[in-house]
N, C-alpha and C positions, 0 to 999 in steps of 0.2 A: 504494500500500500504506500501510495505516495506519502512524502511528509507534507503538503499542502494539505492535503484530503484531512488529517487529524488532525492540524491545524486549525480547517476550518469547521471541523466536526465541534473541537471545542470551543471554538467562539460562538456557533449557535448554541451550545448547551448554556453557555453562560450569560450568552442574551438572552434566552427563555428563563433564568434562575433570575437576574437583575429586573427582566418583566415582573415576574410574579413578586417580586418582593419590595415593588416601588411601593410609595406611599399613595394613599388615594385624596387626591385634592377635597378640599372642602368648599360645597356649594357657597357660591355669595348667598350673604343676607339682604333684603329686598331693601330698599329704600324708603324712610318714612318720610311723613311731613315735617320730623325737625332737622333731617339732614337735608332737606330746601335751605338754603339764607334768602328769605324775601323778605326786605323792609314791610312793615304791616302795617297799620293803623290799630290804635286801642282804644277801647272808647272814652268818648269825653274830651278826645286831642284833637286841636283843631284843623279844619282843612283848609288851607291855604289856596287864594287862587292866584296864579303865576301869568303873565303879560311877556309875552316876549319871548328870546330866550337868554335863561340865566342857567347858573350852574348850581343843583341841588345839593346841600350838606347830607341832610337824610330824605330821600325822598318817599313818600306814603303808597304803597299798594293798595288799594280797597279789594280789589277782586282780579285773581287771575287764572280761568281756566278750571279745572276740576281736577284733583288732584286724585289716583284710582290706580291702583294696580290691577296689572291683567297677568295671569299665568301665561307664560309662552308654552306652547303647544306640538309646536316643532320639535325637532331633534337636530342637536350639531351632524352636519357634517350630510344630513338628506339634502336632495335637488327635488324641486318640483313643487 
């Protein structure tokens, strides 16, 4: 038997042995509504109205959008 052939006989054993013994990643955690940074509004605080344009310190959000997770449904790595 050639010496390549055992050569490469034992590199595939030891990439099947290095496969199975890798770590398994851990899924991301989903993203709430405090890991947003959106300037808010709180109540009681007053709303400014602005002419022009200027440049805002803190500026106020009132509303933006709806904020919802959706389970992705997919699988990495399908076409179609």
């Amino acid at each position: 038997m050639p010496n390549w052939f055992i050569q490469l006989a034992v590199a595939i054993i030891f990439s099947f042995i290095a496969f199975m013994l890798r770590p398994t990643p851990k899924p991301p955690k989903a993203a709430t509504l405090a890991d947003v940074k959106i300037p808010i509004t709180k109540e009681g605080e007053e709303v400014g109205k602005i002419y022009g344009t200027v440049w805002l310190r803190s500026p106020q959000v009132h509303w933006y959008g709806d904020f919802k997770t959706r389970p992705i449904k997919s699988e990495v790595g399908k076409k179609g």
